[in-house]
C-alpha positions as CSV (number, residue, x, y, z in Angstrom):
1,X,79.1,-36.9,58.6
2,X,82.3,-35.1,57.3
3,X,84.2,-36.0,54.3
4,X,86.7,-38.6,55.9
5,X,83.7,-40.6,57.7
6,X,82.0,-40.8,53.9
7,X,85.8,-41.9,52.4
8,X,85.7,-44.4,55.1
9,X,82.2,-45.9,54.5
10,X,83.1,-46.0,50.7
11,X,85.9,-48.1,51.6
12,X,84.1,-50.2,54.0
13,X,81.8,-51.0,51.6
14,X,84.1,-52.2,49.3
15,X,86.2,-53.8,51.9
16,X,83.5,-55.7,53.3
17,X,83.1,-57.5,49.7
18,X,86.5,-59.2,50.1
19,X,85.8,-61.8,52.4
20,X,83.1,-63.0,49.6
21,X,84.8,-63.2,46.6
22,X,88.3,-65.4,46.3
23,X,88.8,-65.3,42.9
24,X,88.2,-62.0,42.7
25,X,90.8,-60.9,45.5
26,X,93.3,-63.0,43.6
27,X,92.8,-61.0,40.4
28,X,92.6,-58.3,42.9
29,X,96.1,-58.9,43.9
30,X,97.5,-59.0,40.5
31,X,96.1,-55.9,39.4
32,X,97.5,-54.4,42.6
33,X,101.3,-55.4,42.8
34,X,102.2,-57.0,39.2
35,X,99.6,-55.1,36.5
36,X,102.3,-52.0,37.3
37,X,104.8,-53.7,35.6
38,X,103.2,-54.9,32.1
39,X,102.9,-50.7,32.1
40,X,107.0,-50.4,32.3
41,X,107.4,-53.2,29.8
42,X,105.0,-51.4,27.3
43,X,107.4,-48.4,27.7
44,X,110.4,-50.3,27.6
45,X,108.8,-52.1,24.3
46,X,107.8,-48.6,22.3
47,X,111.2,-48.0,22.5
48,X,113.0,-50.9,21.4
49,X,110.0,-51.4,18.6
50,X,111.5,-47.7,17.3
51,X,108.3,-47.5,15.1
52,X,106.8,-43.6,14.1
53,X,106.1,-42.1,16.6
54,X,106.4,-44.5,19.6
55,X,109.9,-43.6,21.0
56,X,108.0,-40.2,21.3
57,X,105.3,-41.4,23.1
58,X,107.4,-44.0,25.1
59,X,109.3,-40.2,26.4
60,X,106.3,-38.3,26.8
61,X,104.6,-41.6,29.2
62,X,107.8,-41.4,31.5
63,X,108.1,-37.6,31.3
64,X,104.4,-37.2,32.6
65,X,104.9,-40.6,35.0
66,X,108.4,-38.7,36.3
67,X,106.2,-35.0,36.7
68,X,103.2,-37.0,38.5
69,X,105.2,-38.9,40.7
70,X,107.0,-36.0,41.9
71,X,103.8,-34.2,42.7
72,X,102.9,-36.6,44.4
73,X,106.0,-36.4,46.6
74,X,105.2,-32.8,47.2
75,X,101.5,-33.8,47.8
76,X,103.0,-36.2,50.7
77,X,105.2,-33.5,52.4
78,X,102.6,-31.5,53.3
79,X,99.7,-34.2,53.6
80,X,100.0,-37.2,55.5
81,X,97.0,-40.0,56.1
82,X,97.2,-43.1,57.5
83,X,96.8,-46.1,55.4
84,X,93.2,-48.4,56.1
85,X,95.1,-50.7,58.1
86,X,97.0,-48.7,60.2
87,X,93.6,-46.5,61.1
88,X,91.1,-49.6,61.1
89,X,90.2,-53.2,61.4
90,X,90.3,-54.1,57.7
91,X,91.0,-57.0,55.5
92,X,94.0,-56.5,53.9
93,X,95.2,-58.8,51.1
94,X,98.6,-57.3,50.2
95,X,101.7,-56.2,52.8
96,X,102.4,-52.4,52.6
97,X,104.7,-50.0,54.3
98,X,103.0,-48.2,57.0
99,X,103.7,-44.7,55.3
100,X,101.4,-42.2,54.1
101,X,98.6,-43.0,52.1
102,X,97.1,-40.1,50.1
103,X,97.8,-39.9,47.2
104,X,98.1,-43.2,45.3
105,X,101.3,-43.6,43.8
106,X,100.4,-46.9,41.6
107,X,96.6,-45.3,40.4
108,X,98.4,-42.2,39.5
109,X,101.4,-44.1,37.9
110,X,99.6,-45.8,35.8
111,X,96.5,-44.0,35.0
112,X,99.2,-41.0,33.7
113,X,100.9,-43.5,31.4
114,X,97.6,-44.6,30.1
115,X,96.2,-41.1,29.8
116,X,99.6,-40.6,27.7
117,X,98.7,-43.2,25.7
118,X,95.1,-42.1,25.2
119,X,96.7,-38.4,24.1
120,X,98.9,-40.0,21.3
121,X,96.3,-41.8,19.6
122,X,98.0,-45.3,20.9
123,X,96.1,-48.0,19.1
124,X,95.7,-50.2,22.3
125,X,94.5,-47.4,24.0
126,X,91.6,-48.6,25.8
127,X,92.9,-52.0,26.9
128,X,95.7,-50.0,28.7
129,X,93.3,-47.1,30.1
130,X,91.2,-50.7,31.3
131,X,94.3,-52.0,32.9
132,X,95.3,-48.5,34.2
133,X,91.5,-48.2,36.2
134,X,92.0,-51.9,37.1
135,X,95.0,-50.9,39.1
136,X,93.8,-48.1,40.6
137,X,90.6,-49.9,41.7
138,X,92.6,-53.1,43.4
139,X,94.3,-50.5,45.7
140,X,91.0,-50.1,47.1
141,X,89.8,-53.6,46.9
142,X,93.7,-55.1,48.5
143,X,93.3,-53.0,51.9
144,X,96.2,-50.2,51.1
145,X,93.8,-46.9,49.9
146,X,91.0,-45.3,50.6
147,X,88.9,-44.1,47.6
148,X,90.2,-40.4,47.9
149,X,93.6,-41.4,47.4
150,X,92.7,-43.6,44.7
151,X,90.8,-40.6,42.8
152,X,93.4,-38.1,43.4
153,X,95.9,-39.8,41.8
154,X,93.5,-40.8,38.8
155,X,93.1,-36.7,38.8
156,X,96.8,-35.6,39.7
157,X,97.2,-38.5,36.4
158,X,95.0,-37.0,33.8
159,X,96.1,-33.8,34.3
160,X,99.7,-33.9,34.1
161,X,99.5,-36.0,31.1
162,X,97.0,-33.3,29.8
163,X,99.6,-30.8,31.0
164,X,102.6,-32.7,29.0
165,X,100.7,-33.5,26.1
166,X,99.0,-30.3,25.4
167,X,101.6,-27.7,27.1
168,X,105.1,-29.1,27.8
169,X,105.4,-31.4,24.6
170,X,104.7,-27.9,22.9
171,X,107.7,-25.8,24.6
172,X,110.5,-25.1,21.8
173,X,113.0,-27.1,24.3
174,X,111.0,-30.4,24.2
175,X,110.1,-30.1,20.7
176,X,113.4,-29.5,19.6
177,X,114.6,-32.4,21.3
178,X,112.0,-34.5,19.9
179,X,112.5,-33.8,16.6
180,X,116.3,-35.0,17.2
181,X,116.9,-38.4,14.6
182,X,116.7,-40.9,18.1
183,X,113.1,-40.2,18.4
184,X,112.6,-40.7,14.6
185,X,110.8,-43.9,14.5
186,X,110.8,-46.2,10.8
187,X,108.1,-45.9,9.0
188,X,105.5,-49.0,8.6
């Protein structure tokens, strides 16, 4: 059995689950097309809040989200797989484009601006990290991913926001930008 036939029994096993729990696949579906969105309102919130330090975090989540995605992207030019129900007789509980579905774009969205969060000492960390592995978990459950896809783009996540955090956030052009009075949050 190669790697692809063990992705593929992974995901039939969760797949096969679906038919069995309808309450579940509804919370299913709103991890996997509306969770995504609480995520930009967060951003858009740590802004407009201006308190210390969270403009600077609010940049660094959509500086690592921006890096990720594009890799992603790249990923995709060079690596094309078939979504689950294009290969396969699955239930699926969302509509989705037919395009290619390695990696995950929403597990790796979110799971980088969570990660972020995590990095920056965010005091809601965890609930948002929770929300960010819910997300990436309903792309399985709704039909769209396989669970390779879904853990590279939890991996390609972490590390770019380890990368931004720990390496880009530390380059003299970034910092210097930072430390400009916009990002200067009020003090509590």
């Amino acid at each position: 059995m190669n790697f692809i036939d063990i992705d593929y029994e992974w995901f039939n096993l969760i797949n096969s689950k679906v038919q069995h729990y309808p309450l579940l696949n509804t919370i299913m579906i709103l991890f996997a097309d509306y969770v995504q969105y609480a995520f930009i309102l967060l951003i858009l919130m740590l802004w407009l809040l201006n308190k210390n330090n969270f403009r600077v975090i609010a940049f660094q989540a959509m500086f690592a989200f921006t890096l990720a995605y594009s890799i992603n992207r790249l990923i995709e030019l060079f690596i094309y797989r078939e979504r689950p129900f294009v290969s396969h007789e699955i239930i699926q509980l969302v509509e989705h484009s037919a395009n290619s579905s390695f990696p995950s774009d929403h597990a790796t969205s979110a799971i980088v601006i969570a990660f972020t969060l995590w990095l920056s000492s965010y005091r809601h960390k965890h609930l948002w990290f929770f929300l960010a592995l819910g997300v990436a978990f309903s792309r399985i459950w709704v039909g769209v991913h396989y669970p390779f896809d879904v853990v590279s783009g939890i991996l390609n996540g972490i590390i770019i926001a380890l990368c931004t955090h720990y390496f880009l956030f530390k380059l003299k052009p970034l910092t210097s930008l930072i430390g400009r009075p916009i990002f200067q949050g009020q003090r509590e």
